[in-house]
N, C-alpha and C positions, 0 to 999 in steps of 0.2 A: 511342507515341513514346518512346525510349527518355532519359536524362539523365543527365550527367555525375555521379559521386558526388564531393561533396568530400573532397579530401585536404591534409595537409598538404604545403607544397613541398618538392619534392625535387630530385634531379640528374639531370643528363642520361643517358640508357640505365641509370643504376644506379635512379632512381626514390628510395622511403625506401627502401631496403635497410638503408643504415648509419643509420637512427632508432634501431632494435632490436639492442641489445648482443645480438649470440648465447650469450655465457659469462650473463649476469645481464639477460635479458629482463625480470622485472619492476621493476627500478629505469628501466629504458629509458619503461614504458609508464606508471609512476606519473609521471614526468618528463612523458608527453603529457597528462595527466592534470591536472597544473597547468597547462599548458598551454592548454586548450582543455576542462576541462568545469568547473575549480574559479569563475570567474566569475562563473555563475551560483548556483552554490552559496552564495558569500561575500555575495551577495544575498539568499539564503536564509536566512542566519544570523539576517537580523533579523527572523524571525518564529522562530525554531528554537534561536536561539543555539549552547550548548556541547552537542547531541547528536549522537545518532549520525549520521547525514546529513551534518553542517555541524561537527562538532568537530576541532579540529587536535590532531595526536599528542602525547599527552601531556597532556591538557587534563584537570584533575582530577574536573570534574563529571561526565562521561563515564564516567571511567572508573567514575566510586563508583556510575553507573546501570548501568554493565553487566554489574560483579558482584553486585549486586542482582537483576538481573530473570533473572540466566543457568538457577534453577533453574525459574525460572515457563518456559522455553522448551525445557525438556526433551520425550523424544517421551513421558512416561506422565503430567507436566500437561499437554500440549497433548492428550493422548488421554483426560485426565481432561474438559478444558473441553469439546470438540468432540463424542467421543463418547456419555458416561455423560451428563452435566451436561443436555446440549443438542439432543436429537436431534431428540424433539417440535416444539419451538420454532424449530427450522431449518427441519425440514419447513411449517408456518404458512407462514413467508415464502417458501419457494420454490413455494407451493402458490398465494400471492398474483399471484406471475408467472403461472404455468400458468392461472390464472382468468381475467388480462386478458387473454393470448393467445387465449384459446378466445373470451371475448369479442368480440373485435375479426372472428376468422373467418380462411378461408384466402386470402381477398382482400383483406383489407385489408396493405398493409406495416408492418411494426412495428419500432422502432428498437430494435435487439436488444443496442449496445451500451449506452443508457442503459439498459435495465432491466435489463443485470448489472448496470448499475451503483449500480443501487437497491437491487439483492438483495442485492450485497456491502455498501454503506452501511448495511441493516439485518442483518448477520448480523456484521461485525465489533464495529461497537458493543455485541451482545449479548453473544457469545463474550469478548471482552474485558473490558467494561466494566457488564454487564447490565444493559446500557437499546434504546430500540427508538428509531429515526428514524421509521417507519411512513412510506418513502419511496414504499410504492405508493399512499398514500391521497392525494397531490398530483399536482397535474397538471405543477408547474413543481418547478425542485429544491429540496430544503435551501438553508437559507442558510450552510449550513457546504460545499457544492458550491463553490457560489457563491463564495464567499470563497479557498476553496481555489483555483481555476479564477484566479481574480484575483492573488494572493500569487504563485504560480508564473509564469504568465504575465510581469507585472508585474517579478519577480527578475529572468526571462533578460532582458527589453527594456533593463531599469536595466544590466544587468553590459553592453552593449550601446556605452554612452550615454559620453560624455567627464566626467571625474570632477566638475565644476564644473558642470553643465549642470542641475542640478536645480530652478534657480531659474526655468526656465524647461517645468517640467514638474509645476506647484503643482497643477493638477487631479487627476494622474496619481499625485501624491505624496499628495495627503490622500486618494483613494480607496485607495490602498495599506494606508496606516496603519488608514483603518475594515476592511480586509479583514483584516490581522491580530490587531487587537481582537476580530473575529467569532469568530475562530476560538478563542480564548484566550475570550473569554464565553463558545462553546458545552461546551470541555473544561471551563472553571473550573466553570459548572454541575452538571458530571456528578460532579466532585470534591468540591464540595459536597454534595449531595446524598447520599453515600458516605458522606461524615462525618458528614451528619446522621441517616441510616438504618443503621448495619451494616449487612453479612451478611456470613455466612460462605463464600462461593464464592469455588473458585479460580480465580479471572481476575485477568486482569493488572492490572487499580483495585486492586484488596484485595496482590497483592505490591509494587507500590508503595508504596501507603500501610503496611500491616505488614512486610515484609522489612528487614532492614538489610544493608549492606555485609559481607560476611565479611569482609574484610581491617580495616577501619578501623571497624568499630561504627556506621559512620554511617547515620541515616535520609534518605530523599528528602524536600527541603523540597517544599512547595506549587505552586514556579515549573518546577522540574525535573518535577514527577508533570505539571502541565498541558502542557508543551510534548513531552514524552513521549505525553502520550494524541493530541496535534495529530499528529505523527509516524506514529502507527500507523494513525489514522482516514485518511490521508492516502494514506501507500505501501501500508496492507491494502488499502481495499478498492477503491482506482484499479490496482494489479499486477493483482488477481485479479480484478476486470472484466474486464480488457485478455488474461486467461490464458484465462478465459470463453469470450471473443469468438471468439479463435483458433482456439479447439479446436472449438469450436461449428461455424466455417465450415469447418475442416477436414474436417470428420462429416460434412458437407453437402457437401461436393463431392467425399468418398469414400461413396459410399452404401450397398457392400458391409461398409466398417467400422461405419458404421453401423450395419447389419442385426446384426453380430455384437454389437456391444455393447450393442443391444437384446435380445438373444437370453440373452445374457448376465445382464443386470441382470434377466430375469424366472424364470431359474431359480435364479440366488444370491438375490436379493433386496438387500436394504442392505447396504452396504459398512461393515466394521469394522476402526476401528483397529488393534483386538487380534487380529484376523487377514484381512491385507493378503491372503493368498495365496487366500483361496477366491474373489478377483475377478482372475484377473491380465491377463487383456485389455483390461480398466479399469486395471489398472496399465502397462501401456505406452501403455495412451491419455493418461493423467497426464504421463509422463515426455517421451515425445516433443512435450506440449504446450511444456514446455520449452523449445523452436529457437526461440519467436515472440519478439517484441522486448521486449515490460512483462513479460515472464511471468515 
């Protein structure tokens, strides 16, 4: 059955035509943008505050995190963290998947997007931050899921709600407030923790805490490094779930791309950063994942 998609209102036979300046299209569509997605966002701020997600232009603490982390986001540290650093320990966790699956059997169904969702929960935290959730050894989720799931949810309903209305949504209000303490316990932990053990790895904890601002000299205090790691735990590994999923069904319901890039993957073997081109059927399968909606 098919259903209408919502749009904003328009005119009659022209429809939006005249929404979208044809000379300066993107001033037109950051205009829709305040419009209809920042609401929820300006609810988001109160777990997130001044970063990148939720910072309005210009906003100084933002900016002194983005010059800070821009060389941790290069392609030869991210192919220092991912590839050299990590490979073993990637493989573990995705081996943990492939274990419960084989367990479970070809008749049982298996809910395919929580357990990327587990995978990516233990591979982000690691590659970043070098620590493990060990999300397949639970049955029920993290309580940083959990929190997560709540904080978001809770944002769009609030950005929803008449400004004045909160006094009459006190249950709704204090589960909110312990969901964004969760999450700010579970990074302050990890940040901790950092400071009381060094090491020397390059992930994104260690350029936080060691980098400073090139322009202004300045270091990330403690509150900007924690709501920074909430951000990355949050959009890492719920996009790449969700990129996961996609591609995964996509495989599955093309069986002959399938067959190739099985075919594939056991004459190349593992895929390398330092060189993309001896998989490239794996790289159009990457790319094309791309069209889905989180990816």
């Amino acid at each position: 059955m098919t259903e209408v998609i919502s749009t904003p209102s328009g005119y009659p036979i022209l429809g939006n035509v005249l929404d979208v300046d044809p000379e300066h299209p993107h001033n037109s569509l950051a205009r829709m943008v305040s419009t209809y997605v920042s609401g929820s966002l300006q609810q988001v701020r109160n777990a997130l505050h001044d970063e990148i997600f939720t910072a309005y232009p210009g906003e100084h603490n933002w900016e002194t995190a983005h010059r800070t982390l821009m060389p941790a986001f290069g392609p030869l540290s991210i192919g220092d963290v991912f590839w050299v650093l990590m490979p073993a320990q990637m493989r573990r966790h995705l081996s943990q998947m492939i274990i419960k699956w084989a367990r479970f059997g070809p008749d049982m169904p298996s809910d395919v997007q929580d357990d990327f969702m587990r995978l990516t929960l233990n591979s982000i935290p690691l590659c970043a931050m070098g620590t493990r959730f060990h999300s397949f050894y639970h049955e029920s989720q993290h309580p940083f899921v959990r929190a997560m799931v709540g904080v978001l949810t809770e944002s769009f309903t609030r950005s929803r709600r008449p400004p004045l209305s909160k006094i009459l949504f006190q249950t709704q209000e204090k589960k909110y407030r312990e969901d964004i303490e969760e999450l700010e316990a579970v990074a302050k932990e990890l940040l901790n923790d950092r400071r009381a053990n060094p090491r020397s790895k390059k992930d994104l904890l260690n350029a936080m805490i060691l980098n400073k601002d090139p322009k202004t000299g300045e270091s990330l205090d403690n509150d900007t490094i924690i709501r920074n790691m909430i951000i990355f735990l949050i959009a890492g590994h719920e996009t790449t779930a969700g990129l996961l999923s996609f591609l995964f069904y996509e495989l599955w319901q093309n069986l002959e791309v399938y067959r190739k890039t099985q075919e594939e993957i056991d004459t190349v073997g593992s895929i390398s950063a330092r060189n993309p081109s001896s998989s490239p059927y794996r790289t159009c399968i990457h790319t094309s994942g791309k069209r889905r909606p989180d990816s």
